[in-house]
GUKOL-465751 format. One record per residue: residue in three letters; x, y negated, z of N, C-alpha, C in turn; chain. Coordinates in nm, 3 decimals, always signed. Each point is the difference from the previous one (the first is absolute). Example, Ala and Ser with C-alpha at 12.3 -4.5 7.8 and 13.67 -1.06 7.14 Angstrom:
! residues 2
+------+---------+---------+---------+---------+---------+---------+---------+---------+---------+-----+
| type |   neast |  nnorth |     nup |  caeast | canorth |    caup |   ceast |  cnorth |     cup | mol |
+------+---------+---------+---------+---------+---------+---------+---------+---------+---------+-----+
|  Ala |  +1.319 |  +0.569 |  +0.780 |  -0.089 |  -0.119 |  +0.000 |  +0.090 |  -0.120 |  +0.000 |   A |
|  Ser |  -0.035 |  -0.105 |  -0.072 |  +0.082 |  -0.119 |  +0.006 |  -0.077 |  -0.109 |  +0.073 |   A |
+------+---------+---------+---------+---------+---------+---------+---------+---------+---------+-----+
This chain:
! residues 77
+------+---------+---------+---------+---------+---------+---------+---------+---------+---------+-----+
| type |   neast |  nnorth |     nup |  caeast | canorth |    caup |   ceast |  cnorth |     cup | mol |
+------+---------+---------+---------+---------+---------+---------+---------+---------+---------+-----+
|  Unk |  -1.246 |  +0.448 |  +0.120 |  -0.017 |  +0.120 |  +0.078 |  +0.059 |  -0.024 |  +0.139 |   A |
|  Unk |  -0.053 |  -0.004 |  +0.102 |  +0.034 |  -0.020 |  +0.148 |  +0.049 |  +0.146 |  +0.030 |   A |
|  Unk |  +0.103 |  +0.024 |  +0.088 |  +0.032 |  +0.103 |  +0.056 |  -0.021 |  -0.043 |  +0.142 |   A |
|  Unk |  +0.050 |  +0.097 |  +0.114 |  -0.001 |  -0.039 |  +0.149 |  +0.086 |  -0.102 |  +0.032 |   A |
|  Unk |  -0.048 |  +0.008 |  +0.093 |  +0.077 |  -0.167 |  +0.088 |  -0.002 |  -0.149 |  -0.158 |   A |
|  Unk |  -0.124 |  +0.054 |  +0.010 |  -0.008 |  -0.151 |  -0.132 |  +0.140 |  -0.056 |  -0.114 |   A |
|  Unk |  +0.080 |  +0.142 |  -0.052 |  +0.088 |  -0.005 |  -0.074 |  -0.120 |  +0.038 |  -0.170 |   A |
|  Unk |  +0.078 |  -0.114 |  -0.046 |  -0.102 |  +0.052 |  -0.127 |  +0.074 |  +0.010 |  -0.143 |   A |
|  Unk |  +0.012 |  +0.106 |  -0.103 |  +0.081 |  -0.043 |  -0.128 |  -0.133 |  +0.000 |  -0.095 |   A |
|  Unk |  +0.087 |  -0.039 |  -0.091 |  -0.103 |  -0.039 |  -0.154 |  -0.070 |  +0.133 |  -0.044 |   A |
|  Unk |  -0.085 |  -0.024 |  -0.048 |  -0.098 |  +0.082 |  -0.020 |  +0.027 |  +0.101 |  -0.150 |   A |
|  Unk |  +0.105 |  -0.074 |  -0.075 |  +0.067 |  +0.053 |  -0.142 |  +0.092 |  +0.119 |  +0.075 |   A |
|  Unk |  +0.024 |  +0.013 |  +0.119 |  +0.081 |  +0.135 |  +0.047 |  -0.055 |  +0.138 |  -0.003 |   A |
|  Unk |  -0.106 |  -0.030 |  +0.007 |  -0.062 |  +0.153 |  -0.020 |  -0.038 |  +0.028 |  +0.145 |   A |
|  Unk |  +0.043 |  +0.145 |  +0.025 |  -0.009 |  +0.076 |  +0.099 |  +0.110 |  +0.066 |  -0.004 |   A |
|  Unk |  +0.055 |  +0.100 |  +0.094 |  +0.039 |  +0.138 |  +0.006 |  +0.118 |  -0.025 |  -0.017 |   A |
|  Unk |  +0.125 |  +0.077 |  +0.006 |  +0.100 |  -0.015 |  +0.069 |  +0.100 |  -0.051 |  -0.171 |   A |
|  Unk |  -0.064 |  +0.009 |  -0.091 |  +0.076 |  -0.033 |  -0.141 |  +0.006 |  -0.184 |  +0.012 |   A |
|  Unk |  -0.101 |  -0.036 |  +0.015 |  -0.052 |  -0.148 |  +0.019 |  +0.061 |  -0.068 |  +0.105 |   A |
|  Unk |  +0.180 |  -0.042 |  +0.022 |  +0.020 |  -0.076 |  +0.139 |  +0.017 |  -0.139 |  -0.081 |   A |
|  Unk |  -0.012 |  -0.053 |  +0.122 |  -0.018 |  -0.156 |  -0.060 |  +0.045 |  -0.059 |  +0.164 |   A |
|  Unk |  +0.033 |  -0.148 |  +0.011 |  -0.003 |  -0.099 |  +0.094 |  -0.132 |  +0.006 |  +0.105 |   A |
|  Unk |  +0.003 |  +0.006 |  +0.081 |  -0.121 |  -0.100 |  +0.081 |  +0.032 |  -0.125 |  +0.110 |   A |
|  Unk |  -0.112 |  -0.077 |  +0.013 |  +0.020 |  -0.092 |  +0.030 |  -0.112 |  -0.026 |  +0.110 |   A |
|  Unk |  +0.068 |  -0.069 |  +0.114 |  -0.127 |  -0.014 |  +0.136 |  -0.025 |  -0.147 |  +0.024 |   A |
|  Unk |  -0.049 |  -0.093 |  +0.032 |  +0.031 |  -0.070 |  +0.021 |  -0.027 |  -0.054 |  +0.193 |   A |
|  Unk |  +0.121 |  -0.011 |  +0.064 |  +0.038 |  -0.044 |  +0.142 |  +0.022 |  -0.131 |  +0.025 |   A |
|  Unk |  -0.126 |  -0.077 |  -0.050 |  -0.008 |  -0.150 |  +0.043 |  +0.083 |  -0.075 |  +0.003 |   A |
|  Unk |  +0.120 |  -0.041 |  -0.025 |  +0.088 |  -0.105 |  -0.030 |  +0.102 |  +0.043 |  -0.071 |   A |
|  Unk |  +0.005 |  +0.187 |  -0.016 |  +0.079 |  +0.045 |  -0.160 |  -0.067 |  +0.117 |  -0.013 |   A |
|  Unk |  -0.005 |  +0.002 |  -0.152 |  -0.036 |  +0.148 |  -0.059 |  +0.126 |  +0.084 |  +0.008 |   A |
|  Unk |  -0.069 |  +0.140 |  +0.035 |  +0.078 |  +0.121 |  +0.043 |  -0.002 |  +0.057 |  -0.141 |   A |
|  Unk |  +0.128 |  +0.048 |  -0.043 |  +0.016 |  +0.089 |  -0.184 |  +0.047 |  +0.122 |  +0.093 |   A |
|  Unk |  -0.029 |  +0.131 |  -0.054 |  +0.066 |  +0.144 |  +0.021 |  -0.036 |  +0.079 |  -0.158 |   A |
|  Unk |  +0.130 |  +0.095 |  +0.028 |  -0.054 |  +0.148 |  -0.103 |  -0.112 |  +0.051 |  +0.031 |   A |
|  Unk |  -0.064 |  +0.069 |  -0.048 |  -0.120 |  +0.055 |  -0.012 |  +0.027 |  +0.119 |  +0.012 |   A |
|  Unk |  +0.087 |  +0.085 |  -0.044 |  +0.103 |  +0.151 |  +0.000 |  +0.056 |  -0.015 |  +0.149 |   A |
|  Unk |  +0.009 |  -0.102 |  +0.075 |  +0.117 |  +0.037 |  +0.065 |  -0.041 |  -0.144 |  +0.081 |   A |
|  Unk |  -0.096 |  +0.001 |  +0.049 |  -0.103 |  -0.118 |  +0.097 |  +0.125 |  +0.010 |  +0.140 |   A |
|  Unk |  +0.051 |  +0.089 |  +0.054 |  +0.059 |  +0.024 |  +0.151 |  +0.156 |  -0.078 |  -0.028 |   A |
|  Unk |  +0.041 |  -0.028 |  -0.073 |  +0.118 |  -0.051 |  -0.041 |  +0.044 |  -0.136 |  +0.011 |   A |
|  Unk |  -0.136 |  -0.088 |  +0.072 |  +0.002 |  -0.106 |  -0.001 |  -0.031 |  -0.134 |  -0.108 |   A |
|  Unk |  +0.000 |  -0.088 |  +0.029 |  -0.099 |  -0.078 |  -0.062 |  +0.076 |  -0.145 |  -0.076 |   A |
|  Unk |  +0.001 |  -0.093 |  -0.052 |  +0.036 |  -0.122 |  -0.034 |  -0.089 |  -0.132 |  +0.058 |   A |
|  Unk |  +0.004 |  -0.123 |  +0.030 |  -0.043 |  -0.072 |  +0.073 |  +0.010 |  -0.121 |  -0.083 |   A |
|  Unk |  -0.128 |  -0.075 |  -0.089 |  -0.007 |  -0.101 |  -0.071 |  -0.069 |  -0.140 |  +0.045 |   A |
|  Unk |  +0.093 |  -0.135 |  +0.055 |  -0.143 |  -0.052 |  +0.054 |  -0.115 |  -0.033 |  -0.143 |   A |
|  Unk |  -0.094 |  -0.015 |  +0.075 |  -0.165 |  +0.046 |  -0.089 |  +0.022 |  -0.145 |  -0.149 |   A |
|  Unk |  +0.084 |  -0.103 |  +0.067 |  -0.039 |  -0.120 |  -0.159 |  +0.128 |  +0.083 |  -0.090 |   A |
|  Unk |  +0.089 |  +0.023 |  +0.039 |  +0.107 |  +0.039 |  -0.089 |  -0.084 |  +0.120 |  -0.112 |   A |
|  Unk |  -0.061 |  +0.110 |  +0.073 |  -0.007 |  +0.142 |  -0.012 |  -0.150 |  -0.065 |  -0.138 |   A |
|  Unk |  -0.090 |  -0.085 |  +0.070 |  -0.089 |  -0.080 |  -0.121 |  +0.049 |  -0.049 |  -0.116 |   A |
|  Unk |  +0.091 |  -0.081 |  +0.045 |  +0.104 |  -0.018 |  -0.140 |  +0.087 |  +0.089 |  -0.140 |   A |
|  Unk |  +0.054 |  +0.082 |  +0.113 |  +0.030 |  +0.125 |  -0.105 |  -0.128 |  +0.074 |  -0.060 |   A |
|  Unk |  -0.066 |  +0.028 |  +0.041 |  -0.159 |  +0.062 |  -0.049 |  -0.064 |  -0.085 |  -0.121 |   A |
|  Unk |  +0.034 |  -0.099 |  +0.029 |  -0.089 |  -0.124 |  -0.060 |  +0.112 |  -0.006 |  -0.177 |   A |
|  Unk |  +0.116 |  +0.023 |  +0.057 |  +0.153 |  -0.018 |  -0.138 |  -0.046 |  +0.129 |  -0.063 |   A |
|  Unk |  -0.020 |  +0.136 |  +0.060 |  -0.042 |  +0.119 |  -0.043 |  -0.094 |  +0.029 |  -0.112 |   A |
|  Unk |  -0.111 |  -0.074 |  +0.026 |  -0.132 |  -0.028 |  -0.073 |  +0.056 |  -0.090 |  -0.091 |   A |
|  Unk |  +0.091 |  -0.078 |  -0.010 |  +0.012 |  -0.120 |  -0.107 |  +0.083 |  +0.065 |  -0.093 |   A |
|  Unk |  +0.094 |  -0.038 |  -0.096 |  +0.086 |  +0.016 |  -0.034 |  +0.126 |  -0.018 |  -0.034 |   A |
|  Unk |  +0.058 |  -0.095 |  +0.145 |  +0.117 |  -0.032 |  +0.065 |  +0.080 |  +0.093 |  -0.006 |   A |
|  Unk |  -0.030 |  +0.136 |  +0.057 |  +0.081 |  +0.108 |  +0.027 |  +0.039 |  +0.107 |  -0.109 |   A |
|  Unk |  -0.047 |  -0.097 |  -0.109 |  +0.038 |  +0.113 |  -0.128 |  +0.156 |  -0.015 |  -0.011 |   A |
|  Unk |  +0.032 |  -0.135 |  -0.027 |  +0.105 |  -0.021 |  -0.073 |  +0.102 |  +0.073 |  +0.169 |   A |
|  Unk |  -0.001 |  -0.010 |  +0.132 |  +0.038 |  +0.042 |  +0.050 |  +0.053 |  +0.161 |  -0.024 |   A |
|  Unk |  -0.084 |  +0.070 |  +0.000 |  -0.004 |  +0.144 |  -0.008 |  +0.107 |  +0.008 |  -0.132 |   A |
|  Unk |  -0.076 |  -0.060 |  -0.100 |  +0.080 |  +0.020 |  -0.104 |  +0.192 |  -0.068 |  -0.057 |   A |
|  Unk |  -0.007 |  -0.070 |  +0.094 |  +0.184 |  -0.057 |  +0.024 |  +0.013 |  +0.102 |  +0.064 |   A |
|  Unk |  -0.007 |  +0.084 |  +0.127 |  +0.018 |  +0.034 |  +0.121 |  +0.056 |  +0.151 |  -0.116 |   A |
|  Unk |  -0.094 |  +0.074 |  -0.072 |  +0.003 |  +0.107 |  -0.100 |  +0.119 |  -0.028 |  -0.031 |   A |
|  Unk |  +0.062 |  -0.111 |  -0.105 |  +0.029 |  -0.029 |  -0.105 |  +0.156 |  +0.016 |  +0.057 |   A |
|  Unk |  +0.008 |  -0.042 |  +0.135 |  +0.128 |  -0.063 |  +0.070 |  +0.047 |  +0.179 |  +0.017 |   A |
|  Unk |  -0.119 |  +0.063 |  +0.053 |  +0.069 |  +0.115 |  +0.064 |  +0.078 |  +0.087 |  -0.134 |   A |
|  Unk |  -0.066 |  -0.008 |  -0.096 |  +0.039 |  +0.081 |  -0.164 |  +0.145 |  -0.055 |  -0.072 |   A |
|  Unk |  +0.028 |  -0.161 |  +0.060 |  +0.130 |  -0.009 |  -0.025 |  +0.091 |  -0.011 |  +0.073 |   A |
|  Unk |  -0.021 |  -0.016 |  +0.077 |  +0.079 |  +0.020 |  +0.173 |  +0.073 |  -0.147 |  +0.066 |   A |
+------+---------+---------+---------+---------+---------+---------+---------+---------+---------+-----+
């Protein structure tokens, strides 16, 4: 789903103000990340191979066992 100024989030967000999610622009030598709730707040700055890479770990399933230590650590402190 493209929004203005060529910011676009995933299309699993829905619509309407229940549905915020990330968006993402891309500004030629890094992709731009913002809130979607709260776009005026400023932005994050990825250069574009890094920002491919994480996308690319996302889709795989590298980032499971991540998420899931990351859980595990916070529950025992």
């Amino acid at each position: 789903m493209n929004t203005p100024d060529n910011w676009r989030k995933s299309s699993y967000s829905g619509s309407g103000d229940g549905n915020a999610c990330v968006e993402i622009a891309n500004r030629q030598a890094h992709m731009a990340v913002r809130d979607s709730k709260n776009p005026a707040h400023g932005t994050l700055a990825f250069p574009t191979a890094a920002f491919s890479t994480f996308l690319t770990a996302l889709k795989s399933t590298s980032l499971q066992n991540v998420a899931q230590k990351t859980r595990c650590q916070q529950h025992t402190g």
